[in-house]
C-alpha positions in Angstrom: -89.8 19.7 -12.2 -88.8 23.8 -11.3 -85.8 24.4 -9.5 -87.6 25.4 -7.0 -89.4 22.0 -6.5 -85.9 20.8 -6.5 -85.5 22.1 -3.0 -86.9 18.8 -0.8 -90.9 20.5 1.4 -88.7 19.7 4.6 -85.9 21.8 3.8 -87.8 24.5 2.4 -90.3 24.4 5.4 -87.5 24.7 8.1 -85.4 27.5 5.8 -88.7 29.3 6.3 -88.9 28.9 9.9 -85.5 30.2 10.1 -85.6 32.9 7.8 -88.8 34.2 10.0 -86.6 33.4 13.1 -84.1 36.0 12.0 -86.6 39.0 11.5 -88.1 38.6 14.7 -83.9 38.3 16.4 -82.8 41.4 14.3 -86.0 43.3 13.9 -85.5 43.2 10.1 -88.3 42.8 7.1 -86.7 40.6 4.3 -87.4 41.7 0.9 -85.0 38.8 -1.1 -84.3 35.5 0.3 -82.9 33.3 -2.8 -80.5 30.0 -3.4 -77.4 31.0 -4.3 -75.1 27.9 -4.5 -75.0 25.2 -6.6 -78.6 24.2 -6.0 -79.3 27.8 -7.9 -76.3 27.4 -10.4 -77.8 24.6 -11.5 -75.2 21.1 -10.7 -76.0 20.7 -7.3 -74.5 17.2 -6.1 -76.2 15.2 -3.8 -74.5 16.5 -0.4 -74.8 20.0 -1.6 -75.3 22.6 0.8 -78.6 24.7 0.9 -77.1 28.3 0.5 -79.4 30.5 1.4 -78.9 34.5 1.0 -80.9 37.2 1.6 -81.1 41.0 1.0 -83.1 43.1 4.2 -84.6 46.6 5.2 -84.2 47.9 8.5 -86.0 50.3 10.6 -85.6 54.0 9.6 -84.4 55.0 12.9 -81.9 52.3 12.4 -79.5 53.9 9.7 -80.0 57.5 11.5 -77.3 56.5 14.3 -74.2 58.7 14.6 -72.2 54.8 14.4 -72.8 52.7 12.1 -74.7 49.2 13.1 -73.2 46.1 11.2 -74.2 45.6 7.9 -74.3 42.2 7.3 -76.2 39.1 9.2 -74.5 35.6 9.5 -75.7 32.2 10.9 -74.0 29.1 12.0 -74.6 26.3 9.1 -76.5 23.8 11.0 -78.0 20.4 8.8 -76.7 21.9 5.9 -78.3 24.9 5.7 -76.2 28.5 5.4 -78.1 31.8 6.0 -75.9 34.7 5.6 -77.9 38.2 4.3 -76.8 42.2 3.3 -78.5 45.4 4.8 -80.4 46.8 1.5 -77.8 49.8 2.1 -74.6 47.5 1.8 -76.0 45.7 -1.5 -76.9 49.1 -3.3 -73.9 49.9 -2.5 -72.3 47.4 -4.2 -75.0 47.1 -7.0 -73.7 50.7 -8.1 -70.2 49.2 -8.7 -71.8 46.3 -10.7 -71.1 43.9 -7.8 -71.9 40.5 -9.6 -73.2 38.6 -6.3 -76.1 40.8 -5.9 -76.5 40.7 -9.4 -76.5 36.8 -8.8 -78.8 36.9 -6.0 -81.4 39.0 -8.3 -81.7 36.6 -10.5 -81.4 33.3 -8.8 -84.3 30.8 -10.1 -84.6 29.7 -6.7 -86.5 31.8 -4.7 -87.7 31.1 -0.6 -89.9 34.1 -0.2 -91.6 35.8 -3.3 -89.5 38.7 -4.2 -90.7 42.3 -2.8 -91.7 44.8 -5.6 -88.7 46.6 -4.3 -86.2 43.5 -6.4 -87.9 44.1 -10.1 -86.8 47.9 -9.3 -83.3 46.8 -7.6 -83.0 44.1 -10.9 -83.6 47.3 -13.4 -81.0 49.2 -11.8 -78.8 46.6 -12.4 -79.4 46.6 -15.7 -78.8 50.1 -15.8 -75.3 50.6 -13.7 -73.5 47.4 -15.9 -70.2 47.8 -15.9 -69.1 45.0 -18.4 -65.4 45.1 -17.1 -66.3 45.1 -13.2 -68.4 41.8 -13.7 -65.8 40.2 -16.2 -63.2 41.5 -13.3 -64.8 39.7 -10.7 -65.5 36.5 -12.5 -61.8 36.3 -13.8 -60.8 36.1 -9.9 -63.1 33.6 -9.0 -62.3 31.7 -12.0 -58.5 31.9 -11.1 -58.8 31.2 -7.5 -60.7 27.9 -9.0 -58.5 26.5 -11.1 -55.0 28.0 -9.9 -53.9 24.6 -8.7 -55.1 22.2 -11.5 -55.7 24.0 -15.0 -52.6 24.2 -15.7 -51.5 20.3 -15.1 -53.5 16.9 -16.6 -54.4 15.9 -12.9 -57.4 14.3 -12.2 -59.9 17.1 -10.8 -62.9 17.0 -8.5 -66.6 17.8 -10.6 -66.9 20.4 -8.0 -63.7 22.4 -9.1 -64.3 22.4 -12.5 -67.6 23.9 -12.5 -66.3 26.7 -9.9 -63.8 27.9 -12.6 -66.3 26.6 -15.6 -69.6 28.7 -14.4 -67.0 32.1 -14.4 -65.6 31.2 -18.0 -68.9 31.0 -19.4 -70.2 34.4 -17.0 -67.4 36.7 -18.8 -68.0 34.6 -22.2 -71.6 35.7 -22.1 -70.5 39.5 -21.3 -68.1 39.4 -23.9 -70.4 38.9 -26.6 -73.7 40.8 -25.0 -72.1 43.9 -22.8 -75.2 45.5 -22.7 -76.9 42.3 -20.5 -76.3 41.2 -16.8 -74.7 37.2 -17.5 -77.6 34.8 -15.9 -76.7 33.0 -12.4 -77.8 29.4 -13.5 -75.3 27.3 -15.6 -78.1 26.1 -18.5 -78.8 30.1 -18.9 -75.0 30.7 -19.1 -74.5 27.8 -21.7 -77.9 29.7 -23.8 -76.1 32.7 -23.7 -72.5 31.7 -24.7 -72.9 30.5 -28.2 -70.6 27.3 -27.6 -70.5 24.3 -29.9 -72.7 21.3 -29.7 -69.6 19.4 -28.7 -69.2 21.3 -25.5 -72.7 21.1 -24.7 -72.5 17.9 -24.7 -69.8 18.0 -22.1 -70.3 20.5 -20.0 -74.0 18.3 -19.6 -72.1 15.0 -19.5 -70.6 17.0 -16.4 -73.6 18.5 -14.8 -74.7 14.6 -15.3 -71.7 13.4 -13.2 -71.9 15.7 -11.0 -75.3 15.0 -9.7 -74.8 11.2 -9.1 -71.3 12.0 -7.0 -70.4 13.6 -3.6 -68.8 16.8 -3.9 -65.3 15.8 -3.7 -65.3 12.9 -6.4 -62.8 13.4 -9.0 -63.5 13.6 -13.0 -62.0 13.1 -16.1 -59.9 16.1 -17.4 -61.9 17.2 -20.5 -59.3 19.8 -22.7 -61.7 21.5 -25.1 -63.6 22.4 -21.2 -59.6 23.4 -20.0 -59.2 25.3 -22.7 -62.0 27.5 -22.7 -61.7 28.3 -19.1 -58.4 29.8 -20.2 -59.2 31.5 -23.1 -62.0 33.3 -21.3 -60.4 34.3 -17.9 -57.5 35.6 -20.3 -60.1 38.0 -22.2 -61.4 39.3 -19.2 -59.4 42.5 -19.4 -60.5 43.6 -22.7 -64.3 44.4 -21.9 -65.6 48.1 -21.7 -65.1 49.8 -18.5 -68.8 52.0 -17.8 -68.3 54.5 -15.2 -71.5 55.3 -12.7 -73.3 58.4 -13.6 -74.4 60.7 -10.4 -78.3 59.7 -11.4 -77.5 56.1 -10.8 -76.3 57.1 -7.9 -79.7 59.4 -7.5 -82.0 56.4 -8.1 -80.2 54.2 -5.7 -80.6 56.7 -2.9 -84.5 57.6 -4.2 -84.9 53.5 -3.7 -83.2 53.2 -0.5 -84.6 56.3 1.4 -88.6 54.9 -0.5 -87.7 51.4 1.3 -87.0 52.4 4.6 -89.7 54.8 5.1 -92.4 52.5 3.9 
């Protein structure tokens, strides 16, 4: 089974109806529309949400208006299902300081609309603009905010909030030892990509294992050799190389933008 057969023909069908529903309420064309939570992470439990994120072009007369129309569209989660997406302005925006959620959304293995040839261009620029110490930056935060309240103690934690500070660790480990590549979204990519023992393998998959047979709030065992290198990674986040944006990225980012939105 894909990921994406992982997502139940019900859910998919009416996150289809929806996402069709939103370009016909906003006048937008979507050109990304991708899983981004723990369905696309890869240890979805079995009350997961469905987060579902998308990326969108407007008209051209749109972005010509003296004020500035909000950039952003966001839905009420109804039956588990949360649609939230970015103008294509706000997330090349972001993708020029190496923002690591549209980076994420790129390369999500879960995919509700097949990707616009605009994405493969979007994902190359990516690739281009990496600035190894923004995405270690970002991850660090996400990993502290995670475990601030636990990682520090022998506590009993919930599945959930280990893998939110686990799936950062392994983002800036796989950074750290390949600067040059954008870390994967999905956990099993992350684990490929990090170079960790068989013994942690094992865990971190003895994890994914309890986490799929539990609610989202069920506690697990503490496992130290997992404690201790979420700390030792969120500590080396500071020493990765800091890439400044050259003024052609910027130059391809607005050739791609102005190409999208008179097509």
């Amino acid at each position: 089974m894909t990921m994406t057969d992982a997502i139940p023909a019900a859910v998919r069908a009416e996150i289809d109806t929806r996402l069709a529903a939103i370009e016909a309420q906003h006048d937008v064309r979507l050109v990304l529309a991708v899983e981004s939570g723990s369905r696309g992470w890869g240890f979805p439990s079995p009350d997961s949400d469905y987060d579902v994120r998308f990326v969108y072009v407007r008209p051209r007369d749109w972005y010509l208006s003296l004020v500035p129309g909000r950039d952003v569209i966001e839905t009420v989660i109804e039956d588990e299902i949360d649609l939230n997406g970015w103008d294509v302005r706000k997330a090349l925006g972001l993708l020029l300081r190496s923002n690591a959620v549209v980076s994420e959304w790129i390369e999500s293995p879960i995919r509700y609309r097949p990707a616009d040839p605009f994405v493969a261009r979007l994902a190359a620029l990516a690739d281009a603009v990496l600035n190894p110490a923004a995405i270690a930056h970002h991850y660090a935060r996400a990993g502290q905010l995670a475990a601030a309240r636990w990682l520090d103690g022998d506590d009993a934690v919930p599945v959930k909030k280990y893998f939110y500070a686990l799936r950062p660790a392994l983002a800036i480990r796989a950074v750290r030892l390949n600067p040059s590549v954008r870390p994967p979204m999905n956990l099993q990519a992350l684990i490929a990509a990090s170079d960790l023992s068989p013994v942690l393998v094992e865990q971190i998959d003895q994890l994914v294992a309890a986490k799929a047979r539990t609610n989202e709030r069920a506690n697990g065992t503490r496992l130290p050799d997992i404690d201790a290198l979420i700390r030792s990674e969120i500590d080396r986040a500071g020493t990765l190389p800091v890439r400044k944006v050259r003024e052609d990225f910027v130059a391809q980012a607005d050739a791609l933008f102005l190409e999208l939105v008179n097509a």
